[in-house]
C-alpha positions in Angstrom: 67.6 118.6 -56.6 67.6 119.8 -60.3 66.1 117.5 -63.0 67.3 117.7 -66.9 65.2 117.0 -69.4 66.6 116.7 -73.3 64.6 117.1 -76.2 64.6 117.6 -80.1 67.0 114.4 -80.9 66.2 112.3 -83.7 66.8 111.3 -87.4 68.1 113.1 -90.2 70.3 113.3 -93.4 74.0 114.7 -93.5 74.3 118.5 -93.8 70.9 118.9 -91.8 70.1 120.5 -88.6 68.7 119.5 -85.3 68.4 121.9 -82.4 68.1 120.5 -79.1 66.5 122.0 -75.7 67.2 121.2 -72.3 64.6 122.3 -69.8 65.7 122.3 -65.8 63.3 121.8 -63.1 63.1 121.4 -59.1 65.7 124.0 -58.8 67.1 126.5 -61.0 70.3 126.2 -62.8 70.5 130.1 -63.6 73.7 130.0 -61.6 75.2 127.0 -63.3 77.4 126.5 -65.8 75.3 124.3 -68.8 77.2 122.0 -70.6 76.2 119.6 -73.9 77.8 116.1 -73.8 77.6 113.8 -76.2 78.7 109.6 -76.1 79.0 106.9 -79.1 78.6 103.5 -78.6 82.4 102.1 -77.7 83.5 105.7 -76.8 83.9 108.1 -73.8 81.5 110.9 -73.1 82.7 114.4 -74.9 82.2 118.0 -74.1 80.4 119.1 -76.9 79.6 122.9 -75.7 79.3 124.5 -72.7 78.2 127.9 -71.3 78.7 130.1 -68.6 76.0 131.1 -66.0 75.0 134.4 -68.0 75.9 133.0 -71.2 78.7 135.7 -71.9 81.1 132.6 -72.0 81.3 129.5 -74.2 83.3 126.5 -75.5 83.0 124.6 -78.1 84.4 121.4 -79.2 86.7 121.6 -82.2 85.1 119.3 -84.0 81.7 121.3 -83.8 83.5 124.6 -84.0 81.3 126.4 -86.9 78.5 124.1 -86.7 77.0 124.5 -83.4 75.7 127.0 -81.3 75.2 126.9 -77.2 72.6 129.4 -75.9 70.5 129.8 -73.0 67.2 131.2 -71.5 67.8 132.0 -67.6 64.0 132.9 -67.4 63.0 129.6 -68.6 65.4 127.6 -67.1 66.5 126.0 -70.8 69.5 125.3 -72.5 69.4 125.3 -76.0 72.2 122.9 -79.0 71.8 124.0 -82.1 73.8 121.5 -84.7 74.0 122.5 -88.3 75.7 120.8 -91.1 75.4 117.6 -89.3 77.9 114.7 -89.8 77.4 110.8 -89.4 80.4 111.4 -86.5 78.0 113.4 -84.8 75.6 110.3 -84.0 75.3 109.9 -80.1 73.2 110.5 -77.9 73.3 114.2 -76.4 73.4 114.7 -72.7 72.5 118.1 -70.8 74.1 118.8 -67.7 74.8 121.4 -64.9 78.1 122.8 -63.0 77.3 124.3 -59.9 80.5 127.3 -58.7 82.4 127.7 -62.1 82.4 131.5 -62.9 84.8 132.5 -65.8 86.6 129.1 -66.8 84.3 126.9 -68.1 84.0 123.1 -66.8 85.0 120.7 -69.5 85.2 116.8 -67.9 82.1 115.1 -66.9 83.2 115.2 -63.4 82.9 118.5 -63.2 78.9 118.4 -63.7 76.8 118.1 -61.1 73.4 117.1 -62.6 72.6 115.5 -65.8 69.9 114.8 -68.0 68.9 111.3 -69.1 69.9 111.9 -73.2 68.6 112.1 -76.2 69.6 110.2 -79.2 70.8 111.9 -82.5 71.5 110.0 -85.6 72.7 111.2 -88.9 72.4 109.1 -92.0 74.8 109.6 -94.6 
């Protein structure tokens, strides 16, 4: 069983930065595909980013295309979000999750995920 946990959410102004980490435990996800998720209040959960296995692949969201940046760390087992020039439209909270058996096409729907972090709230003031 894998466990996500988020971290690095919070409060800040338009145009700043957050960077979020996602730390995996009980099993390693070094073979999954990481995704970022994000939901508002009244909306559906969105792909934010996602990232292959050995981190040669990635998607981004258009609406975060420029702004963010999906990485990884195989030997620590952590996902990493980093969000620049931060909009009020970016306020959700942030979900980490984990696709088990997608090599080369990235997954893109909740579905798709097989694990998933508990969330971390971001909120940007304008």
């Amino acid at each position: 069983q894998v466990q996500l946990v988020e971290a690095g959410g919070g409060l800040v102004q338009a145009g700043g930065s957050l960077s979020l980490s996602c730390a995996a435990s009980g099993h390693t996800v070094r073979r999954y595909a990481m995704g970022w998720f994000r939901q508002a209040p009244g909306k559906e959960r969105e792909l934010v980013a996602a990232v292959s296995w050995s981190g040669g692949n990635t998607y981004y969201a258009d609406s975060v295309k420029g702004r963010c940046t999906i990485s990884r760390d195989n030997a620590k087992d952590t996902v990493y979000l980093q969000m620049n020039s931060l909009k009020p439209e970016d306020t959700a909270v942030y979900y980490c999750a984990a696709a088990l058996g997608y090599i080369g096409v990235l997954p893109t729907t909740p579905r798709n995920y097989n694990y998933w972090g508990h969330g971390t709230q971001v909120t940007v003031s304008s």
